[in-house]
DOMISE-291831 format. One record per residue: residue in three letters; x negated, y, z negated of N, C-alpha, C in turn. Coordinates in steps of 0.1 Angstrom, whole numbers, plus 5000, padded with zeros to 4 digits. Example, Ala and Ser with C-alpha at 12.3 -4.5 7.8 and 13.67 -1.06 7.14 Angstrom:
2
Ala486849434922487749554922486849674922/Ser487249784929486349894929487150004921/
//
This chain:
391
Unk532048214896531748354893531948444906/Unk532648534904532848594918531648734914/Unk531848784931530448894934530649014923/Unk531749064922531549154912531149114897/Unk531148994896530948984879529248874879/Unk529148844895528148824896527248934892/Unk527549044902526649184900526649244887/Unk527849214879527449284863526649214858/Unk527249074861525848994852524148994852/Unk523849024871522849054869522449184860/Unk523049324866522849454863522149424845/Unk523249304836523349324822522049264820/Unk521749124827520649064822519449174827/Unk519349254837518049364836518149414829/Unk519249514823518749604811518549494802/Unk518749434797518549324783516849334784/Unk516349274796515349234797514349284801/Unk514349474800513449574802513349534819/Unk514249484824513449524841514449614849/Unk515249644845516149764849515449884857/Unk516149944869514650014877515950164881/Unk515250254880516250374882514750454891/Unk515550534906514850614901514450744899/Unk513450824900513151004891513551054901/Unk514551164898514551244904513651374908/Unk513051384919511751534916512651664924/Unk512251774919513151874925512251964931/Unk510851954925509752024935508651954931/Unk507851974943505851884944505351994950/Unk504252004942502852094946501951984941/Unk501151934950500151824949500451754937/Unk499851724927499951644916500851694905/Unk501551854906502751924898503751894902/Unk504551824891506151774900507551854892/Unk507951884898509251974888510551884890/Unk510351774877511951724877513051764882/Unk514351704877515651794882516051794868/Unk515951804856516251874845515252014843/Unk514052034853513752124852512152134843/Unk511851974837510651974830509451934841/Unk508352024839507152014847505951904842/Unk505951804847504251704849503551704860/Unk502551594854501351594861501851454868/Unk501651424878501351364885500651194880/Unk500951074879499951004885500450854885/Unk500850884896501950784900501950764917/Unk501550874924501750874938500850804944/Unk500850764960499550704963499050804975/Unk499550944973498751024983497351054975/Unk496550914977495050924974494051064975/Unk494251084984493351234995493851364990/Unk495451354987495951494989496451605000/Unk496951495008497151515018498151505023/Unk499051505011500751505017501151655021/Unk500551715011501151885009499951975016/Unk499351915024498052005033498852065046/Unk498852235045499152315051499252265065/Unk497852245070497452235085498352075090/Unk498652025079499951885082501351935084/Unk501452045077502552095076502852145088/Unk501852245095502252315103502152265121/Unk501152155117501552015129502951955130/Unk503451925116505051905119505951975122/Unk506152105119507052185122506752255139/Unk505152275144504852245159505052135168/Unk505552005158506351875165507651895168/Unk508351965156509651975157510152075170/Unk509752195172509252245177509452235192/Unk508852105195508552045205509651945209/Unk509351865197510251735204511151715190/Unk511751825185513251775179512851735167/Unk514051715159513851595144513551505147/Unk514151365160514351315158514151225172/Unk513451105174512651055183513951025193/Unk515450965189516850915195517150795200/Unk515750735199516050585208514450515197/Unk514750345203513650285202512650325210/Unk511150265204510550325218510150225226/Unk510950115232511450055244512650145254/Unk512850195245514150265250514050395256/Unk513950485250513550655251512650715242/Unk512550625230511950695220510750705219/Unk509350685227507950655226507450775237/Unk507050825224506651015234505251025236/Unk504851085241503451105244502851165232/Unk503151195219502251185207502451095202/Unk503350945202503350825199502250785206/Unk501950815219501050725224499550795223/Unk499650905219498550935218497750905200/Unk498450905193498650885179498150765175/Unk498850645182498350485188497050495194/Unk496150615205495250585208494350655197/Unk494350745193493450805185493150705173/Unk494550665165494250555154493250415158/Unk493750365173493050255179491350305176/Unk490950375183489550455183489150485168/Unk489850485157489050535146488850455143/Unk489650285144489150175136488650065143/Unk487650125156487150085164488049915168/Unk489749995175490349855181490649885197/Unk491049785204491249815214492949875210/Unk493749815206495249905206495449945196/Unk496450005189496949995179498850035187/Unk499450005171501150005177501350065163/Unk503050115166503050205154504150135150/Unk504850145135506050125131506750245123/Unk507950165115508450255111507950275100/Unk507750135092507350145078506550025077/Unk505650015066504849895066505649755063/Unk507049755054507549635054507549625066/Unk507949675078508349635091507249615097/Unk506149645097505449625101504849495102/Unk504749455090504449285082505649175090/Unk506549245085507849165089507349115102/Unk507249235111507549195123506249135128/Unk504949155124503449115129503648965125/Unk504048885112503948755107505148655113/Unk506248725118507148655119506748665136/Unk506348725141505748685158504548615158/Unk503448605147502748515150502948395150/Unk503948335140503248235134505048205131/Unk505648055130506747965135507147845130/Unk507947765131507847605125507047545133/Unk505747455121505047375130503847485126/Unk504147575122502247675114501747675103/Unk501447725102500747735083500147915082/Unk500847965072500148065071499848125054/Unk498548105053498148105037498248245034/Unk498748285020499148405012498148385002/Unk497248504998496548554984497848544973/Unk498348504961499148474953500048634949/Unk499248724952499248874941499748974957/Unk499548914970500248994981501449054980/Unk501649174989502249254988503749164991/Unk504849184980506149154987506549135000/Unk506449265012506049285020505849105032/Unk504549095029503548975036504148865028/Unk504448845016505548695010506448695020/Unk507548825020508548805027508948775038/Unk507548805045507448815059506848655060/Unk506148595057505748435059506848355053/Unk507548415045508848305041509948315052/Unk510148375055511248435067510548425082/Unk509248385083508648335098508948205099/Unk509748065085509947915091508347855094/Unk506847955092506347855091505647815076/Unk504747725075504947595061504147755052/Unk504347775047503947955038503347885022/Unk502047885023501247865012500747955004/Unk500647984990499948144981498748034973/Unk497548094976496348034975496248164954/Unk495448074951494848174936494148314939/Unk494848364933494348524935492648554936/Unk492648594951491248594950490348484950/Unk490948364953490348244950489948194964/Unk488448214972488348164985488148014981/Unk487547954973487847784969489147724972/Unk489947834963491247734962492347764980/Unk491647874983492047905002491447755010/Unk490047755004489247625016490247495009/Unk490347455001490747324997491747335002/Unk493447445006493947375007494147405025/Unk493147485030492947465046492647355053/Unk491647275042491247175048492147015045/Unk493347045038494546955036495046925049/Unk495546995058496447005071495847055080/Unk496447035092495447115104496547095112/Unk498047085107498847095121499147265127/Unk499247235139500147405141499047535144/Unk498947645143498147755144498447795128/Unk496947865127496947905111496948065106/Unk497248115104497148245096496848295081/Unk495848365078495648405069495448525062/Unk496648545056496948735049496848755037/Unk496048865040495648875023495749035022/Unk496549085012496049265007494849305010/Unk494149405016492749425016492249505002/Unk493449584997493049674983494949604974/Unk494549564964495749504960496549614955/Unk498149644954498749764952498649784938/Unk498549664931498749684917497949644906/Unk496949584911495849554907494549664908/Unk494249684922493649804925492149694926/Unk492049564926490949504932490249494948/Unk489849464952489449484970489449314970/Unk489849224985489849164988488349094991/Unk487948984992486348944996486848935012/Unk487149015016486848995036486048925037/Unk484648935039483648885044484148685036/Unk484248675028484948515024485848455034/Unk486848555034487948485042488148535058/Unk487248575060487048595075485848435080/Unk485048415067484348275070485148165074/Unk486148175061486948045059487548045074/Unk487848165078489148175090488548135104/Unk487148155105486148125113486147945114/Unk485847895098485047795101486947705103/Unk487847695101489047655104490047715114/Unk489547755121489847805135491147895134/Unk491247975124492648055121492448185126/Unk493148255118493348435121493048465110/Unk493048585105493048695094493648785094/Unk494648805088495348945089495049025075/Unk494649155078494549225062495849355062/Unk496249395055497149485050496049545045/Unk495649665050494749735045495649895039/Unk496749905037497649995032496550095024/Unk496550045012495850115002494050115005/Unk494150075014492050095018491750205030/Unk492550225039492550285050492650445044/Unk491550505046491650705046490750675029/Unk490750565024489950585009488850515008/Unk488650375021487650305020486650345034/Unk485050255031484350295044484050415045/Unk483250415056482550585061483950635070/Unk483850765065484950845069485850795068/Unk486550725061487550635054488350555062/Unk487150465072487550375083488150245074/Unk488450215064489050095059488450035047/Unk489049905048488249775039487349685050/Unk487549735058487149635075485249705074/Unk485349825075484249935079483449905063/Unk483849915052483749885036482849785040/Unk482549655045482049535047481649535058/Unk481449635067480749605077481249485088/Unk483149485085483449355099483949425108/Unk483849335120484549415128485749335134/Unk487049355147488249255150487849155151/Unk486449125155486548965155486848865141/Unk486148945131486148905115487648935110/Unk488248975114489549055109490849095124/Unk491349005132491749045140493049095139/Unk493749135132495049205129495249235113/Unk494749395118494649525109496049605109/Unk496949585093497549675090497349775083/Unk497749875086497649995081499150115077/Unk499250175068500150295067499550405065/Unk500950495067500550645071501250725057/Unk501850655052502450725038501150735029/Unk500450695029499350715015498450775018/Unk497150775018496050825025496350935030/Unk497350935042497051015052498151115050/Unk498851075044499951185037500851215043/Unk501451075055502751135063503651025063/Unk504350935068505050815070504850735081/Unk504850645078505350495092503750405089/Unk504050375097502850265099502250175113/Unk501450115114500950055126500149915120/Unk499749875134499049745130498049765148/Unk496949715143495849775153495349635156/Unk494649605169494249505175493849515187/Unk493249395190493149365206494449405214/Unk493949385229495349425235496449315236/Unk495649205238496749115240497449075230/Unk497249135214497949105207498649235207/Unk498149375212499449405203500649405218/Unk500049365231501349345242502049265238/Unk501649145230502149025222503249095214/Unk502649175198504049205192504749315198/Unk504649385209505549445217506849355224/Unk506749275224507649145229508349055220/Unk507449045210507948945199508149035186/Unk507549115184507849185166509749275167/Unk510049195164511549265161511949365154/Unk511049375144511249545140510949625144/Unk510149625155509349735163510149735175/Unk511249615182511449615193513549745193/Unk513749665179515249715178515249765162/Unk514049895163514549985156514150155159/Unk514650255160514450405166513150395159/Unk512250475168511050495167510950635155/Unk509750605149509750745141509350865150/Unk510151015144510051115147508751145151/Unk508851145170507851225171506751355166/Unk507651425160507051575152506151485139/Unk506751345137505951305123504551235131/Unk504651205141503051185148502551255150/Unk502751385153501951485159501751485140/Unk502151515130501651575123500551475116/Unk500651355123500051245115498451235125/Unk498251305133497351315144496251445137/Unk497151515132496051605124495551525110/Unk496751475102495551425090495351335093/Unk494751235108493851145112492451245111/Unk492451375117491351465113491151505101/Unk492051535096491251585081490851475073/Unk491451355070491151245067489351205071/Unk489051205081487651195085486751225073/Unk486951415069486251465063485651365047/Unk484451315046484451235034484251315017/Unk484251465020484551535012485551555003/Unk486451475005487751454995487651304986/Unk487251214997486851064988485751074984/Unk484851204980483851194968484251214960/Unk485551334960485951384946486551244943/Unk487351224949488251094943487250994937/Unk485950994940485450864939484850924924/Unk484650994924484151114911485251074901/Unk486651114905487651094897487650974887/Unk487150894898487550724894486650704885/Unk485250734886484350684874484350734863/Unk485150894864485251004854486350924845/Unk487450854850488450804843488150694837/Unk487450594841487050474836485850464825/Unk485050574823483850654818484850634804/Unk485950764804486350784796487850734787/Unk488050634794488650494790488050424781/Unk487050384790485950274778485750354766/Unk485650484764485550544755486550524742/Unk487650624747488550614740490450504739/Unk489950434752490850344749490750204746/Unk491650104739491449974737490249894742/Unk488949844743488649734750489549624757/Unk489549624769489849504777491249594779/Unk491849664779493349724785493249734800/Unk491949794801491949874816491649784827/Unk492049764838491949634842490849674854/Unk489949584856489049584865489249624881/Unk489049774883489249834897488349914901/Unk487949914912487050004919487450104926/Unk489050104923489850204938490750294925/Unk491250344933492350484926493150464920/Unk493850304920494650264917494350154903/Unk494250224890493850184879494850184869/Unk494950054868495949954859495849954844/Unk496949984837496449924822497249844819/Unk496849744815498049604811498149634797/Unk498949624797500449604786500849464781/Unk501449394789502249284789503449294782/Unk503949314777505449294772506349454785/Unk507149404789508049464796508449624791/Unk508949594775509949674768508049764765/Unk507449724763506149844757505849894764/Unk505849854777505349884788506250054793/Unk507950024794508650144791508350274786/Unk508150154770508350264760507350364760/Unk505650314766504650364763504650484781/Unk505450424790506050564799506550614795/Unk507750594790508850724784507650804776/Unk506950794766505950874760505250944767/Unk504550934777503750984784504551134792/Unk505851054799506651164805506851224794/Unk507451224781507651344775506351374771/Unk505251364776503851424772503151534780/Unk504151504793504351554806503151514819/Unk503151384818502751294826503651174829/Unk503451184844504251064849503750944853/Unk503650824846502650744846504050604848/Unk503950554859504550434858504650314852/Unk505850244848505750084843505849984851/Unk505049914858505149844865505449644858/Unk506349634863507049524854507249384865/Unk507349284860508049174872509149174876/Unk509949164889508549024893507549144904/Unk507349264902506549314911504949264908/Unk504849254894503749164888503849014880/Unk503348954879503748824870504348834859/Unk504948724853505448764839504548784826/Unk504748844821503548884809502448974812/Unk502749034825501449124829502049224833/Unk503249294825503949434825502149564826/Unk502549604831501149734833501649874831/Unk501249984831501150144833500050124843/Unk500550204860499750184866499550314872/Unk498150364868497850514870497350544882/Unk497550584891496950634900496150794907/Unk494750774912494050904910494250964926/Unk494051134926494151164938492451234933/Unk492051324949490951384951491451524946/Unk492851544940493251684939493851704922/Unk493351604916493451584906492251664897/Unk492451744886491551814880490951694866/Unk489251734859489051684852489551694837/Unk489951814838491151904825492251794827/Unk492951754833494151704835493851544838/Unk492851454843492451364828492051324817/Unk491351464812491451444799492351454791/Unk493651534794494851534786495651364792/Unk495551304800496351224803495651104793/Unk494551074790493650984785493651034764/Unk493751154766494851194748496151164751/Unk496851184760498251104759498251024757/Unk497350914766497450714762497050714753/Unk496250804745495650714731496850744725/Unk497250854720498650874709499750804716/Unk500050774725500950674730500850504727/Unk499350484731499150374723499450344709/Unk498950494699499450464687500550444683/Unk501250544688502850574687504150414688/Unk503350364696503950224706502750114703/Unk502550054686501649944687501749814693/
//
């Protein structure tokens, strides 16, 4: 089979098999208002700007006072030319909020993963995966060469049993801190034990916990009360929460002088746009304020309140965070019951495999703090008539 008829065959078996992925085009955003490019207006609930803080003025006007300053565009690595004095200050302020000694920035959180797992850890290591981890942290322990294990979701038993199998090599252990698609929280305090009593690491991907979890929305770390010793390599992004792009990974110093030498995606690739740090330095400030993650937290019980109400028993899947799942299972319903919604004028995603397991197709809704209670109640009449519509 040659590449081109390889590629139609795959292309044919996705559409066949509902996992075919296109995507929306938006032609304007005002917080949770999105104006397609045919011109039809929804609501929002699909994004992971948690806070509301993508489209916040005082962000805005921090980046265009970046630009300003220092250009579109950073021009080099930042080994190279590219690491400006709001990189480094952006790195220290982030370090201090999550009470670390460094922090380092990237471009994006795959790269960030990429490059933090494939510098620690080698042939001759072991580095255990939560089963439900972000693509991301798979990809990155499959592509580090060392022996890459996925323990049962959330399963600190099935983590001890198979820690205590092998003991060659140095050990690592990465887990989601808030799962992207699940919307469950990790047990830290568990696997900071395990990683204690078997002399490993712990790395959390705190993506979706960081700006939503903890006082002043110091994490899933602050959430549990650990600190770097319980958790010594903390990732984090700046696309969600905080409402701007890139990402970092925070630690001691010697680790992050460590992936300054060793993480390859941080060493040979252009540093992000300074103007995007400086703007990302202000919603480190507004972020603080915990007056946005009450509403959101409001949001969350307001939706699930009225779920249990009027939707299925057992659909809605068990979350404490913004990111609230309704399982489906069949691929094709999972579609159909989006397509409905968007012409209902709500954008509500299908989340299908292999982003999730097979048979665990979802609509995976997601809440902001700028989301009105008028506008879950119409989204929660849309899933019911959607439900009916699509048995």
């Amino acid at each position: 089979m040659s590449f081109r008829e390889r590629i139609r065959h795959e292309l044919t078996g996705r559409r066949e098999s509902a996992m075919y992925r296109q995507p929306l085009t938006v032609r304007a955003l005002d917080g949770v208002n999105l104006t397609l490019k045919d011109g039809r207006q929804v609501i929002g609930f699909a994004s992971n700007d948690y806070l509301g803080l993508a489209g916040h003025p005082d962000i805005a006007a921090a980046f265009k006072r970046g630009i300003d300053t220092w250009g579109s565009g950073s021009g080099a690595a930042h080994l190279v030319s590219g690491h400006s004095a709001a990189h480094q200050a952006l790195e220290e302020e982030l370090a201090d909020f999550l009470g670390r000694e460094r922090a380092l920035l990237f471009s994006t959180g795959y790269m960030a993963n990429l490059g933090t797992i494939a510098a620690l850890v080698g042939q001759g290591d072991r580095v255990f995966q939560d089963r439900l981890n972000h693509a991301s942290l798979l990809d990155a322990g499959l592509l580090s060469g060392a022996r890459h294990q996925r323990y049962a979701h959330a399963d600190s038993d099935d983590l001890a049993r198979r820690l205590s199998a092998t003991t060659e090599g140095e050990t690592l252990i990465v887990t989601d801190a808030v799962f992207s698609m699940d919307g469950d929280i990790a047990s830290l305090p568990k696997l900071a034990a395990s990683a204690k009593r078997h002399q490993a690491w712990l790395m959390a991907d705190d993506a979706h916990g960081i700006g939503v979890l903890g006082p002043q929305g110091r994490g899933s770390c602050a959430h549990f009360g650990l600190s770097a010793e319980h958790v010594p390599v903390l990732m984090g992004t700046l696309g969600k929460a905080f409402g701007t792009a890139g990402a970092f990974v925070a630690g001691d110093a010697d680790l992050i002088e460590y992936l300054i030498q060793r993480a390859r995606p941080y060493i040979y690739t252009t540093a992000m746009p300074a103007a995007l740090a400086e703007a990302t330095r202000t919603s480190l400030t507004l972020l603080q304020d915990d007056a946005r993650r009450q509403i959101l937290n409001e949001n969350i019980a307001y939706f699930r309140s009225a779920c249990a109400q009027r939707l299925p028993s057992g659909m809605l899947m068990k979350s404490p965070t913004a990111i609230q799942p309704l399982l489906i299972g069949d691929n094709a319903r999972a579609l159909a019951l989006s397509a409905h919604l968007l012409g209902s004028g709500f954008l509500v995603t299908a989340i299908r495999p292999p982003t999730v397991p097979e048979g665990t197709a979802r609509l995976r809704i997601t809440l902001s703090a700028t989301h009105q209670r008028a506008q879950i109640d119409r989204l929660i009449d849309a899933l019911a008539g959607a439900l009916k519509s699509n048995p």
